[in-house]
N, C-alpha and C positions, 0 to 999 in steps of 0.2 A: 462675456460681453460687458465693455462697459457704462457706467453712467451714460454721459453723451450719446452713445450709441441707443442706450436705450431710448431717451426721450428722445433723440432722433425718430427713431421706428414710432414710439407712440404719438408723436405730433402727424407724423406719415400718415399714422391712423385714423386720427382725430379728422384731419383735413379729408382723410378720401370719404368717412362715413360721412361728413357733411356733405361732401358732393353728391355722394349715391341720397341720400335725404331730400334736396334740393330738385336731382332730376325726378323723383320718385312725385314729389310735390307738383313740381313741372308739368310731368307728364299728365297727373291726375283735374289738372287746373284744363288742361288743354281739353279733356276729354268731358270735362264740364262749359269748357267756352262752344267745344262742336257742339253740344244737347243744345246748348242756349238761341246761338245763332239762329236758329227757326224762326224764333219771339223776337229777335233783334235785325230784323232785315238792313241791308246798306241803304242809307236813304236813295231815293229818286233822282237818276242823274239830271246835270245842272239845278240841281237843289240848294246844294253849299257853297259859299260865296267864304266863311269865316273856316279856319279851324285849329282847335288848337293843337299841339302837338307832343305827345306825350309817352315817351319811350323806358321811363321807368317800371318796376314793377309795385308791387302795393304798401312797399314799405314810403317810398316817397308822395303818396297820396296827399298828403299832407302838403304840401307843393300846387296842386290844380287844386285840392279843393279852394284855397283862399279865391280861386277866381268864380268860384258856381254863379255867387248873386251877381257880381257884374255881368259875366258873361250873360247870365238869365236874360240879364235888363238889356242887353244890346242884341241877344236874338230878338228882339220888337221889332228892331226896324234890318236884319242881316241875318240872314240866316246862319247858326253857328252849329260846330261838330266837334266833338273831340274825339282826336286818330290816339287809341292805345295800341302800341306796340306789344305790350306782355299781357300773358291769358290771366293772370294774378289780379291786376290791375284793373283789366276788361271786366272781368266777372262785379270787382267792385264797385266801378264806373256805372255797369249798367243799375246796378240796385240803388244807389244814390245820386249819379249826374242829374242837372236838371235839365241840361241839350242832349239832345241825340248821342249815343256813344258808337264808334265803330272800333273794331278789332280787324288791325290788318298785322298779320304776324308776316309774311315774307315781301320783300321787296319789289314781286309782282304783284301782289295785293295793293300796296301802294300806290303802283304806278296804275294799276287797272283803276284804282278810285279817283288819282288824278286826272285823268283822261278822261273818266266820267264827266267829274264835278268842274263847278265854274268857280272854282280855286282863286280868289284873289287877293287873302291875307291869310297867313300862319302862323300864327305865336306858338311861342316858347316860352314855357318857364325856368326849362332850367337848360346845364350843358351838358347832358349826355352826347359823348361819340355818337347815338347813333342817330343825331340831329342831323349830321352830314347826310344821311340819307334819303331827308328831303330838300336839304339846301340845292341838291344838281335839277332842281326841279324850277326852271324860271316862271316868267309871263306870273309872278307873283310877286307880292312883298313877305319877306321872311323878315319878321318882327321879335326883336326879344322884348318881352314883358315880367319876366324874372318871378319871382315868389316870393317879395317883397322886399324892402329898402332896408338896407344898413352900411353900416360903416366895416364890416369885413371887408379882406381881401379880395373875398368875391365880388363883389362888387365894382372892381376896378380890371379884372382880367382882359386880356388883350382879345379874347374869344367876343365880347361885343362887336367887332370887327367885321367879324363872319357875316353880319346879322347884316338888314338892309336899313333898315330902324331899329331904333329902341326906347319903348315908352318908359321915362324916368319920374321918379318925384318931383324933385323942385330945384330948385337950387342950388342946393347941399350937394345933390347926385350928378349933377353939371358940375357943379366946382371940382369933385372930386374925379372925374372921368378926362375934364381939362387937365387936371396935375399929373396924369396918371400915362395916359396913349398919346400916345406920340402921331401926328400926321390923321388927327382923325376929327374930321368935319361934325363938329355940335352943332353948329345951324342947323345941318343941314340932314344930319342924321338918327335927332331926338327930337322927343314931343316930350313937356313936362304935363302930367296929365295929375297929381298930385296922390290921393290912395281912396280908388275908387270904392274899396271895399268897408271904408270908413261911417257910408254911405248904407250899409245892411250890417248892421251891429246889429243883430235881433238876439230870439233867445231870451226864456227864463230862467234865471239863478234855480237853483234846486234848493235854496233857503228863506227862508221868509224876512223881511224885510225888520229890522230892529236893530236895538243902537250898537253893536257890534262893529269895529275896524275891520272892513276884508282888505284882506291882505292876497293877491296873486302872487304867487310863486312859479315865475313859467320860466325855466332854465335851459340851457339846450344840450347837447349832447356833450360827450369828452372831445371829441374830434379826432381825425383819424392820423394829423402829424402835429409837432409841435408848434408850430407857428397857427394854428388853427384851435387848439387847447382852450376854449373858451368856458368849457362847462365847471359850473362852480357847484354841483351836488356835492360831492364828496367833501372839498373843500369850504364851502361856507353854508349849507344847505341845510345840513343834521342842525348844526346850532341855531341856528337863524328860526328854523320851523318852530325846534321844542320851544324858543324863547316865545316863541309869538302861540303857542298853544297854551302854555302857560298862565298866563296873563290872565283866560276868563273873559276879557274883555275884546277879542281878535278871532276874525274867523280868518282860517285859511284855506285857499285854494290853491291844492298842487296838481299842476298840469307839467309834465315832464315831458321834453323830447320822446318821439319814438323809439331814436335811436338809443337811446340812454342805456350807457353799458354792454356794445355790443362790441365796442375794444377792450373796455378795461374793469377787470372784474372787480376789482375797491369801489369805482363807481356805482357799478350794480350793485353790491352790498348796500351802498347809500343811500341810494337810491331805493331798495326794501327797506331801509329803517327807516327812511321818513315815512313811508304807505304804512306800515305797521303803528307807529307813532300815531297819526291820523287814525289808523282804527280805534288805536286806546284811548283816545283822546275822546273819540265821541260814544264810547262803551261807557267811558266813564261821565260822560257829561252829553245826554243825546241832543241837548237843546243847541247847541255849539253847534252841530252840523257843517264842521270843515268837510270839504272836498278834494278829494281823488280823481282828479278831472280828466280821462282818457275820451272826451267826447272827440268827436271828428269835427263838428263845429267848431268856430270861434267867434262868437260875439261877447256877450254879456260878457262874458269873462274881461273884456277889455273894457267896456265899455260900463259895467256898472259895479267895480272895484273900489273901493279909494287911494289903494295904492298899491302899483306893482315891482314886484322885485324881478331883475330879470340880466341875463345875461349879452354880452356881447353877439344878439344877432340879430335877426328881422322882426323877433316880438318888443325890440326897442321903439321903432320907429312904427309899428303896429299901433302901438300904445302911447306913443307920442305924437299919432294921427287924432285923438280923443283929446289930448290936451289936459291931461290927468297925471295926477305925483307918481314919480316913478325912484328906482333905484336900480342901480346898474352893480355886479357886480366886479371886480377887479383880477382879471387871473391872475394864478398863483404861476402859472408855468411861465419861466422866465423868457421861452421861444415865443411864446404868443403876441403875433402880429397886433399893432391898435395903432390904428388911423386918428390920429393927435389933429385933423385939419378941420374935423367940423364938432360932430356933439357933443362925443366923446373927449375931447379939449375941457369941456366946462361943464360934463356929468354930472349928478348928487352918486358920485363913487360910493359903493361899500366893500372895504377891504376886509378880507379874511379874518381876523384881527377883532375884525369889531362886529362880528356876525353874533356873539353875544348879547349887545349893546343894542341890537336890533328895533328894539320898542323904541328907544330914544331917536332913532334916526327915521324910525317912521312917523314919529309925529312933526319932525321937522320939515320934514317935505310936505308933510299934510298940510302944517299949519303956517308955514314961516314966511312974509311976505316976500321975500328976497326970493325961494326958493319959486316962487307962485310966477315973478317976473321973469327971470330967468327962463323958464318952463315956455313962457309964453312966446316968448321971443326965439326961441329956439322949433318951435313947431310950427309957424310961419316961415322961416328958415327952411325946414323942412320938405313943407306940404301947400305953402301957398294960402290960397284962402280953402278955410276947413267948413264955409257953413254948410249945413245940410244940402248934398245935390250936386254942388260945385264941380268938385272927382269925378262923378259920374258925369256931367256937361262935359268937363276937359275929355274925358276917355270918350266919348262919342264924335265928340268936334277932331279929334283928333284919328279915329276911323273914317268921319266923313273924307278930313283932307288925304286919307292914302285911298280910298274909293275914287277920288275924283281926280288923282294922280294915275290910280291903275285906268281911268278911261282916256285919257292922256297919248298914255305911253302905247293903250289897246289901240287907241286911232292910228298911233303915226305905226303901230306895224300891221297893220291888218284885222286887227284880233276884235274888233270892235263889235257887237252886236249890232 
């Protein structure tokens, strides 16, 4: 037998013991969601009026949770539900959602909950295939409201289409949805509602308050082709960290993608020596108190930083809803897509290069009045007006008008109460 052949056979391998691990997980998730169901009855038919819809499993949690506090605040005046598709998902949902969660794993289950309920908005945050399965579902509005703003690819895909609405940022996410689909009605098929979640920053730092630079490090994953290659761990992450541990005078908080390293094992490697570095760092100096941030929240972290480092994706514009010094980093993979039309044109860049140099380029953003105006001018751009409350006004004024469209469309076909 040769080479080839061999690692042929061992990859064979590798792939089916994943599978048999996954069903084995599966099955066991499932057998934990049926115990549960008893404590989790479906709600009360014509109860639900909102719901969101959620066909990942628990690794994309990270995705619905950014919506908890909003969604919280508009179950006051609509009743709101999140529909999880996977038992994985379901089991976490119910231990931390703050609306109602239900679990419908077959596509009778769904439709039985439809028929129930007074169904008359469904968001989306993201594009799973198996969104179709409730798109054949009318006498509703199927809304994408996405998992937050950036300037990726993703952000422009023809899949908005599908949708009947879509709640965007501001203007940035207009301009860019104009340039981009061809034949597709913005009057009439967006609401710019600005970043409602900008609106519950809460959340205690886990360090005490002293004259320390924090520094956020929130990077995102490797990605799964090259034109999507945005994560800069490997690449500028190791250097950048140790620089800024260094110092004495810098606290870091590294909050990594979930995914991180679940393509490419150099990045996971990188990804354990920055965690490890951070141990040493504060074994050797406890009062430092860098963080290892895998919380499921995200507030403070954005919000009471002084400057964050971050890669090409939704923790830009997360953090550019605060209005706070930031730095972007530059991929190295030469396939990687980058939208030259709005932020990213006139970024405070940091290139691979100069991930050494780190200190210097964070007091510049910190301190630089150029850097301060620019900033400004670019998150208006973005988000509209940011004062306290606004976001969350737009995203409700913006539910009322699809409420008051669905009693519209319920009169002239019958469906009226």
């Amino acid at each position: 037998m040769g080479l080839e052949e061999s690692l042929r056979i061992h990859k064979e391998l590798v792939t089916a013991r994943r599978v048999v691990v996954n069903l084995l997980r599966i099955r066991k998730s499932r057998r934990r969601v049926n115990a549960a169901l008893r404590t989790h009855p479906l709600p009360a038919p014509k109860s639900v009026q909102i719901a969101i819809y959620f066909a990942d499993d628990e690794v994309n949690l990270y995705q619905v949770r950014q919506w908890y506090a909003p969604m919280a605040e508009l179950a006051k005046t609509w009743p709101v539900t999140i529909i999880s598709r996977s038992p994985t998902a379901a089991l976490a949902l119910w231990d931390e959602a703050p609306v109602p969660v239900v679990y419908l794993r077959s596509v009778a289950s769904l439709e039985n909950f439809v028929d129930e309920q007074d169904l008359r908005i469904v968001f989306y945050i993201n594009q799973n295939a198996r969104n179709f399965q409730m798109f054949r579902y009318g006498e509703m509005w199927h809304v994408f409201i996405n998992h937050g703003e950036s300037d990726k690819m993703y952000m422009t895909t023809n899949q908005f289409k599908a949708y009947d609405y879509s709640l965007i940022a501001g203007e940035a996410a207009r301009d860019r949805l104009e340039r981009t689909l061809w034949n597709f009605d913005l009057d009439a098929r967006t609401r710019m509602i600005g970043r409602p979640q900008a609106d519950h920053l809460t959340g205690t730092p886990p360090y005490p308050s002293d004259d320390r630079t924090t520094v956020l490090y929130a990077p995102t994953w490797e990605g799964d082709r090259p034109a999507a290659a945005y994560g800069s761990v490997a690449s500028h992450g190791v250097r950048l960290v140790d620089g800024l541990l260094a110092t004495g005078r810098h606290r870091v908080i590294y909050r990594p993608h979930p995914r991180s390293g679940v393509v490419d094992h150099g990045y996971a490697r990188a990804n354990r020596s920055i965690i490890a570095a951070i141990a040493r760092a504060n074994a050797a100096d406890p009062s430092a108190q860098h963080v290892y941030d895998t919380s499921s929240a995200l507030g403070w972290q954005l919000a009471m930083t002084d400057v964050a480092i971050t890669d090409i994706s939704a923790m830009i514009y997360d953090r550019l809803a605060t209005g706070k010094p930031l730095l972007v980093t530059r991929p190295v993979a030469a396939g990687a897509e980058i939208d030259r039309g709005g932020y990213l044109e006139d970024a405070e860049w940091l290139e691979a290069a100069e991930s050494a140099d780190i200190v210097e380029l964070v007091d510049r953003v910190l301190y630089s009045d150029a850097a301060k105006q620019k900033l400004s001018w670019w998150v208006e751009r973005y988000f509209g007006d940011t004062s306290p409350g606004a976001a969350t006004a737009r995203l409700h004024a913006a539910v009322q008008d699809l409420m008051d469209e669905w009693d519209v469309h319920a009169g002239r076909n019958g469906k009226a109460e």
